[in-house]
N, C-alpha and C positions, 0 to 999 in steps of 0.2 A: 504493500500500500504506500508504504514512503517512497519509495521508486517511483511510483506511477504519480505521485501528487510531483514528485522532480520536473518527470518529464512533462508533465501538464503548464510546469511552472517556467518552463525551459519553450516549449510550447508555442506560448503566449506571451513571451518574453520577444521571441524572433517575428512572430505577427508584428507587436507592437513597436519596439524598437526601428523594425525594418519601416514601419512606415510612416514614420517621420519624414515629412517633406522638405529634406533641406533644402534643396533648391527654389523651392517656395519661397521659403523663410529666407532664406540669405537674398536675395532678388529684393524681396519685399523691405526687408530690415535697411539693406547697404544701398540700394539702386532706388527704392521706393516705386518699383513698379510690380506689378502681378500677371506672374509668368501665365497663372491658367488664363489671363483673358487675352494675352500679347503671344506674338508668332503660332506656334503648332500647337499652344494651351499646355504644352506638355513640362511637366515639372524637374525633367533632368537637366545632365549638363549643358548637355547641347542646345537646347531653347535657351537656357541661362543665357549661354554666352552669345547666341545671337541675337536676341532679347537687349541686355544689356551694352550691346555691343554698337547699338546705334546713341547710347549718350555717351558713354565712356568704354573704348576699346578695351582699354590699360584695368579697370577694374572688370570688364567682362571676361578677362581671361584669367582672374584672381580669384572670382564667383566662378565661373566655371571648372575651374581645377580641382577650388575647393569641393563643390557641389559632385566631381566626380569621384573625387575621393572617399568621403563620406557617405555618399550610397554606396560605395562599395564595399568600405569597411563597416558598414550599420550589419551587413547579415553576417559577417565573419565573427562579429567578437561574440555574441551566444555560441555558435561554434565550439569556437576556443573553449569556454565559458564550460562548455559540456562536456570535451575532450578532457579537460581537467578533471573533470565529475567520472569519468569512466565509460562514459555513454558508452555503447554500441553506432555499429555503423548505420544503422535502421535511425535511431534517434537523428542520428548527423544529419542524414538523409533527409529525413522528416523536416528537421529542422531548417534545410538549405532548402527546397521547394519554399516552406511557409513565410523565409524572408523573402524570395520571391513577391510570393501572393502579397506579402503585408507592404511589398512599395509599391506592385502595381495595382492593389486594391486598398489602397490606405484608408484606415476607420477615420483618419483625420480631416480626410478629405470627399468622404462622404462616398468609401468607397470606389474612386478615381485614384488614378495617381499614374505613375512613371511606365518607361517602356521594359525596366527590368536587367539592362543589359549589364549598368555596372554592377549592379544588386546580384545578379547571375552569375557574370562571369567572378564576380569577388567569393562566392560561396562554392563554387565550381575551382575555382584556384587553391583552396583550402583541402576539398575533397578528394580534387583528382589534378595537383599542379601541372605535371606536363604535360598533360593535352591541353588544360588551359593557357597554359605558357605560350604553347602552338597554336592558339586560338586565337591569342591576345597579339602575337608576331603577322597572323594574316590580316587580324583588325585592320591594326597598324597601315600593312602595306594599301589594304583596300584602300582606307580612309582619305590614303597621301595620294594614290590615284583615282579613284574616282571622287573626293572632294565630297560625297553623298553618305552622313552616318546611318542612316536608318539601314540601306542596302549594305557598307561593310560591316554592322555590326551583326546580320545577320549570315553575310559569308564565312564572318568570324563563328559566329554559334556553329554552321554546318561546320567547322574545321573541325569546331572540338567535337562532334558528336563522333565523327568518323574519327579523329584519333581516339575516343574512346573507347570504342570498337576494337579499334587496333591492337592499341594497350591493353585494356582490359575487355577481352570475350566476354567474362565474367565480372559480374563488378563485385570487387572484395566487399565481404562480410553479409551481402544483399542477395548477390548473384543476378542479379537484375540491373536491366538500365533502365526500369521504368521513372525513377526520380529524374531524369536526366530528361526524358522525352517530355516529362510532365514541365518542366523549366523550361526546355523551346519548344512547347503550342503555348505557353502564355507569353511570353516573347513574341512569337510570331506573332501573337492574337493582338496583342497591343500595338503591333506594327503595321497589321489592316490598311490604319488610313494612308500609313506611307506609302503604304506598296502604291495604293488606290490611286494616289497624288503623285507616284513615278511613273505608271501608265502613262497618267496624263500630262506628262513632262512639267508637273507644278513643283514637287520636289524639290525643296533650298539646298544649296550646297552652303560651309559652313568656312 
């Protein structure tokens, strides 16, 4: 029963935590504007820094860094947090999906919230580093040539699933890559309107 009230508390801890909308707050707080009604509506970095980038360049790339930073590390430190408690890989697991969910569905935000990817790939670097290592390098290369995040971050997400594969057939402690798939269709899902908007050649580049 003390186990199960842990992991309850472990839980609820990565829901909430994860869904903190820094990028909201810092926009709001340092820039005084709000990011859901300005650019994509969207709460990550990259609306930050384009958002803010039309009053001050020099802080939109400070809000932005930071903004990626801290979604990334928001789902990692319960993680930690539980690693140190002894969790199983089932918990980890659990727990890297639900920071997921808790930034792209934030209770703070009435249920809305981000695209998931720093939140993703930051909990995905903890569980499984080098495929996301290899995810985070394709990012990269995408982002610097085609200049369009929404599309390299999701060439990034394919990189890691297929190095996950690779690496691991099996996924230690689970044996499954269902947590993994369950992370990019919410990814994907909160990418919809991108895609929808690169169709239509509306897509900002950044």
């Amino acid at each position: 029963m003390e186990l199960l009230n842990q992991n309850i508390i472990l839980y609820l801890a990565a829901y909430l935590i994860a869904g903190i909308p820094f990028g909201y707050l810092l926009a709001k707080k340092f820039a005084g504007v709000d990011i859901k009604e300005e650019g994509s509506g969207n709460i990550g970095a990259t609306n930050v820094l384009r958002v803010v980038k039309e009053q001050d360049p020099k802080l939109a790339k400070k809000l932005g860094a930071i903004t990626l930073f801290l979604d990334a590390i928001k789902g990692v430190v319960v993680i930690l947090v539980a690693k140190v408690l002894g969790a199983p890989e089932s918990v980890l697991w659990t727990l890297a999906v639900l920071a997921v969910i808790g930034h792209c569905f934030s209770v703070f935000l009435f249920f809305e919230g981000g695209k998931g990817v720093a939140t993703g790939f930051g909990v995905l670097l903890i569980m499984m580093p080098i495929p996301a290592l290899v995810a985070i390098v394709v990012w990269v290369i995408a982002a610097k040539g085609l200049k369009i995040s929404s599309i390299s971050s999701l060439i990034g997400l394919v990189a890691f699933i297929i190095a996950s594969y690779v690496m691991y057939p099996e996924v230690p402690g689970i044996g499954s890559h269902a947590p993994i798939w369950i992370i990019a269709f919410i990814i994907f899902y909160k990418h919809i309107p991108n895609i929808v908007r690169l169709f239509k050649k509306e897509e900002g580049q950044v």
